[in-house]
N, C-alpha and C positions, 0 to 999 in steps of 0.2 A: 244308479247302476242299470243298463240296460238287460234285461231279460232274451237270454239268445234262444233261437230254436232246440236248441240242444239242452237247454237247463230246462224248457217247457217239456222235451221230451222225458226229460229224467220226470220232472215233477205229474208227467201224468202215469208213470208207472207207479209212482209212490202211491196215488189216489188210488186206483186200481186195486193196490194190495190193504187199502185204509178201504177200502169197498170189501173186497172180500174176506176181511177179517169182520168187517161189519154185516157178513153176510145178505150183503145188497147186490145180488147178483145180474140184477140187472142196468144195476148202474155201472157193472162191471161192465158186461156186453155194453153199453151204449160207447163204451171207449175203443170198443171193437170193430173193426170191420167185420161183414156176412160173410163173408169166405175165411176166416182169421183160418190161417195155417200154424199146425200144431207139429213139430218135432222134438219127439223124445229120444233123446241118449237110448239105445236097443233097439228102437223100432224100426219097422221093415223099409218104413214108407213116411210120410206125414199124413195127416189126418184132418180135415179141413170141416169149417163153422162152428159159428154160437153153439148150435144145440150139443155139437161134438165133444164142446168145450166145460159145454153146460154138465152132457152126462157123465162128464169125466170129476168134475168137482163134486157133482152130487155123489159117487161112490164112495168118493174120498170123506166127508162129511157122515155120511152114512156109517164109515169105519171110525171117526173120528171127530165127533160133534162138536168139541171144542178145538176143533184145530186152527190152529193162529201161525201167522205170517211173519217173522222179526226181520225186519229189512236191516241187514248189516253194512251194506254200501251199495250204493245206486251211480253209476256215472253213465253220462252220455257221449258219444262220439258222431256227429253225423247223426246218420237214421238209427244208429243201433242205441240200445239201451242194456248196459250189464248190471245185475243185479245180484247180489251177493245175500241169501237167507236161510234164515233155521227156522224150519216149522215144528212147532210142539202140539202136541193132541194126546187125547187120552184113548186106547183103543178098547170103544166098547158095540163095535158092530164089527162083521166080519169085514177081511180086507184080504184080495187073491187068495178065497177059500182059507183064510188063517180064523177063526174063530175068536170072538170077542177076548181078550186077555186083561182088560180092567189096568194094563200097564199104562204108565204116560210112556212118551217118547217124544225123540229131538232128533233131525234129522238134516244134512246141509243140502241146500240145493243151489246149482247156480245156473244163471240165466240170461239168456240174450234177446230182447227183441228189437222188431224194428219197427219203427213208427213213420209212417206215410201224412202227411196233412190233418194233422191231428189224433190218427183212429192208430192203433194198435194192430199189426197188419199181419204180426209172425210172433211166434216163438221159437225158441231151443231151448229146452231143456233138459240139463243134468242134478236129478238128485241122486244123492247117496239110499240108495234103494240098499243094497246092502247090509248097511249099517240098520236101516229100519228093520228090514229083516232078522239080523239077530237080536233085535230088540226084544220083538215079536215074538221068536221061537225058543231066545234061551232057557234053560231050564232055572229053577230059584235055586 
């Protein structure tokens, strides 16, 4: 069976999320481009590089030390790459001013990137922020 660009591009998005569940964050960036462009579902604008990319997962860790990646479907088309996942963590650092709650949570996000000659060049994403949030605030 021949290995097409497209099934490469699927398979290094899976690594990537196999990296950062392994919190090898630099083998994450190595799959990156320097300029990697960052678009989130709300934001004004996108948000551009490794380090950009770096501060943004380190917060999330920070609120969420065990947070893991469940890749539910991964396909590729062309340059893009959609990925379908539920991230689970336990929230025990703050996260947007919300104070450690010792809660777990599970939360959907989905996402598109596009892959240029190997390196991981863009993202979109949409998670269910939401749904994290009443996780976060509900009363018991």
């Amino acid at each position: 069976m021949t290995t097409t660009t497209t099934d490469r591009n699927a398979e290094l998005l899976r690594q990537a999320f196999d990296h950062l569940n392994a919190r090898d964050f630099e083998a994450c960036n190595a799959l990156m481009v320097e300029d990697f462009a960052i678009n989130i579902a709300g934001a004004p604008s996108p948000r551009y590089g490794l380090d950009t990319w770096r501060q943004g997962i380190e917060m999330a860790m920070q609120a969420f030390p065990d947070l893991r990646a469940e890749v539910k479907d991964c396909f590729a088309a062309g340059d893009r790459v959609a990925v379908r996942l539920v991230f689970h963590g336990t929230h025990t650092g703050e996260f947007l001013g919300i104070p450690a709650t010792g809660r777990a949570v599970s939360y959907d996000s989905n996402e598109i990137y596009r892959v240029v000659d190997g390196k991981i060049v863009e993202e979109w994403i949409c998670s269910d922020l939401a749904s994290l949030m009443r996780q976060l605030t509900a009363s018991e």
